[in-house]
N, C-alpha and C positions, 0 to 999 in steps of 0.2 A: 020144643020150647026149652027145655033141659037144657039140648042143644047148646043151643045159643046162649043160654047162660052162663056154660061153661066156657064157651067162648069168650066173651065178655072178661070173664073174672079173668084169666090169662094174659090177656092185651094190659089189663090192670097191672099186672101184678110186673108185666115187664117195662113199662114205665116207672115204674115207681124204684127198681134195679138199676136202669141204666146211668142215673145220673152218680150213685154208691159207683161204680165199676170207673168211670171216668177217674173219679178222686184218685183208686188207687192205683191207675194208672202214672198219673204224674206221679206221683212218691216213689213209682219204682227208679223210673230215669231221674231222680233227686235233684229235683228242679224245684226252686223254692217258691211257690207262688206269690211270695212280695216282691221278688222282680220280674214281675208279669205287670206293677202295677205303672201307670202313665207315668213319664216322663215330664211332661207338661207340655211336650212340642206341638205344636197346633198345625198339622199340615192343610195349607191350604186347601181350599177345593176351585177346583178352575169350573168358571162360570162359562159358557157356549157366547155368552155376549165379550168376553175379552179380546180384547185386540191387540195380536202377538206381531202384526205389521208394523207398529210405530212404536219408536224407543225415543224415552227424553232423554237429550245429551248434553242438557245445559249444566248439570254438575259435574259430568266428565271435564265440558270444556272451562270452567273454572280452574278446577284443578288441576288442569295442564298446563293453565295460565299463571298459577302458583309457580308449576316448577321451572317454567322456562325463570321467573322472575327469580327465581334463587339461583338459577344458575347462571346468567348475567351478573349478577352482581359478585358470586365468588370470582367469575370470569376478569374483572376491571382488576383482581388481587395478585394477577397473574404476570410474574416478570420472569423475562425470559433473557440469560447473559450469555453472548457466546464470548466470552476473554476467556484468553488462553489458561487464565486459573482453574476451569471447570477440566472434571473429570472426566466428563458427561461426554460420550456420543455425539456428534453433531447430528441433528434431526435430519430423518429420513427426507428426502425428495432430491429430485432432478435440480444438479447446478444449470444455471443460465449461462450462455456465451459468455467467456472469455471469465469465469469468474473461480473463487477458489473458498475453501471452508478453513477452520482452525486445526482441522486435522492435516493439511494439507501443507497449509502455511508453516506450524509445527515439526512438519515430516522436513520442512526445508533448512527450518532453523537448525535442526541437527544434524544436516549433510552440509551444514555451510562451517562447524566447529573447527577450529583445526587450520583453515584456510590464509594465505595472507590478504591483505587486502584488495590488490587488486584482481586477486581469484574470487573473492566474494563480493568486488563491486561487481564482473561482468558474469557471476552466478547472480544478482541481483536482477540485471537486465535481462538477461531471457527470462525470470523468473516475470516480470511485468511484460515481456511480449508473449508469454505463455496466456498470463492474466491478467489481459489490460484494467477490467473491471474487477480486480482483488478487494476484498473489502480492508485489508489491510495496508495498502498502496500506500496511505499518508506517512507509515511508520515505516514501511521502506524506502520512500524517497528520502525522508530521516537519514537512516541509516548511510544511504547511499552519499548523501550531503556529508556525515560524518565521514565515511571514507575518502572522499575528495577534498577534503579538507587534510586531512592524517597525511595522505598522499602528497599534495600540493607543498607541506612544511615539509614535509622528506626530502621532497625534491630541493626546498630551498635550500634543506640544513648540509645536502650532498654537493649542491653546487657552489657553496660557500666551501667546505672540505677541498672539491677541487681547484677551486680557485687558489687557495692556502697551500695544497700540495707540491711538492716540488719534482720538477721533471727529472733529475738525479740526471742529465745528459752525461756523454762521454765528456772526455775528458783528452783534448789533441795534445800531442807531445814537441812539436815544437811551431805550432800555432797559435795563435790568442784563443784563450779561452772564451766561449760565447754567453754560456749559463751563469747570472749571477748568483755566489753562492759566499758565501762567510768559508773563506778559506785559509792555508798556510802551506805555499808550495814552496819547493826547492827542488833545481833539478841541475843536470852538469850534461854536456857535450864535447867530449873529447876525440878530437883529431888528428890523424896522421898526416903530415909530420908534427906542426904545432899548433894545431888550433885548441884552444879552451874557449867553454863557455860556461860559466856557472849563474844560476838565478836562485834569486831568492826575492818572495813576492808576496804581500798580505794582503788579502780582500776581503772586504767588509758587507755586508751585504744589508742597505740601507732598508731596502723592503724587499717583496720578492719579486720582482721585477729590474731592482737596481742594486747596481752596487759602488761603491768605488776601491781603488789598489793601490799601491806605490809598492817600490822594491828597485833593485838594481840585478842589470844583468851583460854579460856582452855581446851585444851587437856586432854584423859585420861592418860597421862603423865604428866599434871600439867600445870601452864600456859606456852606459849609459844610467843614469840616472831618474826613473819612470814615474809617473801616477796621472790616475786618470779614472773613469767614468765606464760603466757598462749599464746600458739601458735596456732590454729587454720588449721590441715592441711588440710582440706574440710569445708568450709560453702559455701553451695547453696540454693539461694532461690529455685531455679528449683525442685533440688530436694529434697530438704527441708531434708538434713540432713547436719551435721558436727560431725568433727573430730578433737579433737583438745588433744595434750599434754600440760602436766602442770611442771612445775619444781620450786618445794618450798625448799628454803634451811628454816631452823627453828631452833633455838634456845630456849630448856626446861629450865625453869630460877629454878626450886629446884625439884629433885637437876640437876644441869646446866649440858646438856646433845647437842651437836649441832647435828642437823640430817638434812638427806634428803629425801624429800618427790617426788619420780617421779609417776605421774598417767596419763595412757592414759585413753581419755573419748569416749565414741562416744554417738550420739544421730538421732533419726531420727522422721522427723513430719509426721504426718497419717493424709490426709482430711476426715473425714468422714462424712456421709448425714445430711442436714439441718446445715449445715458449723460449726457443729462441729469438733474439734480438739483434734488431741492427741499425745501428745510428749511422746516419750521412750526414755529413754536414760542410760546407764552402764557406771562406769568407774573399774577402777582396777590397782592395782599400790601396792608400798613400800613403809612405814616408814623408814628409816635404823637410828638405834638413834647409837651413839658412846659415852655410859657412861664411867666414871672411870675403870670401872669394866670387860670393853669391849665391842666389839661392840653387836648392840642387833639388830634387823630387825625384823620387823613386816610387816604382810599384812594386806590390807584394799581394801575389794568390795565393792558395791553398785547398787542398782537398784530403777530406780524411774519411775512413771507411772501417767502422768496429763493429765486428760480432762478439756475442754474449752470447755463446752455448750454457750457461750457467750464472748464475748470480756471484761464483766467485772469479771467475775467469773469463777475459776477453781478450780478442787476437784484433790488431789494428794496422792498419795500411794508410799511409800519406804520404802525398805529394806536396811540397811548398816550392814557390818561387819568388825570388829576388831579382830585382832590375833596374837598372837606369839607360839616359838617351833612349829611349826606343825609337826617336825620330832624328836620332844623330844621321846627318849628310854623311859622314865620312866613312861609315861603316855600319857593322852591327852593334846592336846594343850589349852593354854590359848586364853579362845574366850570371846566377849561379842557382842550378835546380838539383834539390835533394827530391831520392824516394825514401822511406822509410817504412819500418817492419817490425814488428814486436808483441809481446803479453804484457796486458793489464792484470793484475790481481789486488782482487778487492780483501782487503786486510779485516782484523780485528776492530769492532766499532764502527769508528767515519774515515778510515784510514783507508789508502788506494797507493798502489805503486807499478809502475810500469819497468820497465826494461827493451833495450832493441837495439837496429844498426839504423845507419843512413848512408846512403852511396849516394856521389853525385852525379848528375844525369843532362846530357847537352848541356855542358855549364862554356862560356865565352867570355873569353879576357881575364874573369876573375876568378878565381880555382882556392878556395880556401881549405879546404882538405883533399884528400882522396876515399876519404871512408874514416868514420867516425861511430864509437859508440855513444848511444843517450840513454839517461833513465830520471825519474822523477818520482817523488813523492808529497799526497796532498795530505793533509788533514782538515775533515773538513769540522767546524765547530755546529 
């Protein structure tokens, strides 16, 4: 019985310890027992009757309905420029058939700087059969409009230039001149044993196609007394020939005989390599003289031949001839043919002057020289 009293009293005595011994536990790890105290968070407690199978979504889908609606509406604020003022990127994606972007468009404008016009009208054209569907097309066919336009006055303000330009032709030394031009010639032909001839001759040149002359010179008629008409019915730079009629009325002063002189000319300019130059040119035509004695008519050809190795030097070759009766019964016709040879040199300014011989060649009946020198000098105004 003792026993268990003692018993007893022990079991006592170590409950009544245990809870002292706890305290000084926590004090030792310095833990402050006021934040042990509740926070206030109330954790649920999950009941066995809850149902984790079904979720309400009707305030999710509200609120997603919100945001689609805000974003629609900043979306309507949205402007999008692609001109070529932006600095911006042209936006990502795949061009469509035959089409082209501002970067692109851009990339051309500045391979095109520099260029003349008709290199950037036909860099314009492939550029629209590269990109039929360009989005810029309107303001290149602009553009291209402006060129053909630019173009188009070029051409007119250049064929008006040529029209106005003068063909500057040679110049024959004892044939009619064919190119009407504002001039002041003198030239002399003297023969063995006594032939002279000296001319002096001024022509005016109405427009550029015509002209008119007077002057005096001697003829193998004698001297004569000239003026007359040069018309001009083709001169082209282009194609570098003309055509021109002449119409000389003339007056033989001993013995005094009045005639007319019609000659058509033609002529044509040849480029050949290293810009050399060569002028041909014929004419052919009638004397008709009306002496006392009746009328008499003569014919008169020629042919001349000058290179221009240089713009101040030219070498010239011509043939002329004179004649009457060619259908005389009684015999041959009265003829007298010169060849002639010489240099041109083009002078200071609009001055020109030649020098040379002439021999005569099958001449019949009439024999006016045996060999003669010529030379001539123009000015031209």
């Amino acid at each position: 019985m003792l026993a268990v009293g003692r018993y007893s009293l022990m079991m006592l005595s170590l409950l009544v310890a245990f809870p002292a011994m706890a305290q000084d536990d926590d004090d030792l790890f310095g833990e402050d027992p006021e934040e042990e105290e509740d926070d206030g968070v109330r954790i649920p407690s999950v009941d066995e009757d809850d149902d984790f199978g079904e979720v309400d979504d009707s305030d999710l889908d509200s609120s997603l309905d919100e945001v689609n609606d805000l974003v629609g509406k900043e979306a309507e604020t949205v402007q999008i420029d692609l001109g070529l003022g932006d600095d911006d990127d042209d936006p990502e994606g795949p061009l469509g058939p035959g089409q082209d972007s501002a970067t692109i468009y851009r990339q051309q404008l500045a391979q095109l700087e520099g260029l003349s016009a008709d290199e950037e009208g036909m860099a314009w054209e492939e550029y629209l059969q590269t990109y039929p569907a360009s989005v810029f097309r309107k303001q290149i066919e602009d553009r291209m409009a402006e060129i053909s336009l630019s173009m188009y006055s070029a051409g007119q303000t250049q064929q008006v230039d040529e029209r106005n330009k003068e063909l500057n032709f040679s110049q024959p030394m004892l044939m009619e001149s064919l190119d009407p031009r504002t001039r002041l010639r003198t030239g002399f032909e003297w023969g063995f044993p006594n032939w002279i001839n000296l001319v002096l001759d001024y022509e005016h040149q109405l427009q550029r196609q015509l002209s008119v002359h007077g002057g005096v010179q001697h003829r193998f008629t004698g001297w004569s007394l000239e003026g007359g008409a040069r018309y001009a019915l083709i001169k082209s730079t282009r194609t570098n020939m003309i055509v021109t009629a002449i119409g000389d009325v003339h007056i033989n002063v001993n013995p005094f005989a009045p005639g007319l002189r019609p000659v058509l000319a033609a002529g044509k300019r040849f480029e050949l390599p290293n810009d050399v130059l060569l002028d041909i040119q014929a004419q052919a035509g009638m004397d008709m003289m009306l002496y006392a004695s009746g009328f008499s008519p003569r014919t008169l050809w020629g042919m001349n031949a000058t290179v221009a190795p240089s713009d101040t030097i030219s070498i010239f070759m011509e043939s002329t001839s004179y004649a009457k009766d060619l259908f005389w019964d009684e015999g041959n016709a009265f003829r007298f043919n010169q060849f002639s040879f010489g240099l041109r040199v083009q002078g200071k300014g609009n001055t020109t002057a030649g020098a040379g011989a002439s021999v005569p060649v099958r001449t019949n009946y009439w024999k006016y020289h045996y060999g003669s020198v010529i030379g001539d000098f123009n000015y031209y105004l």
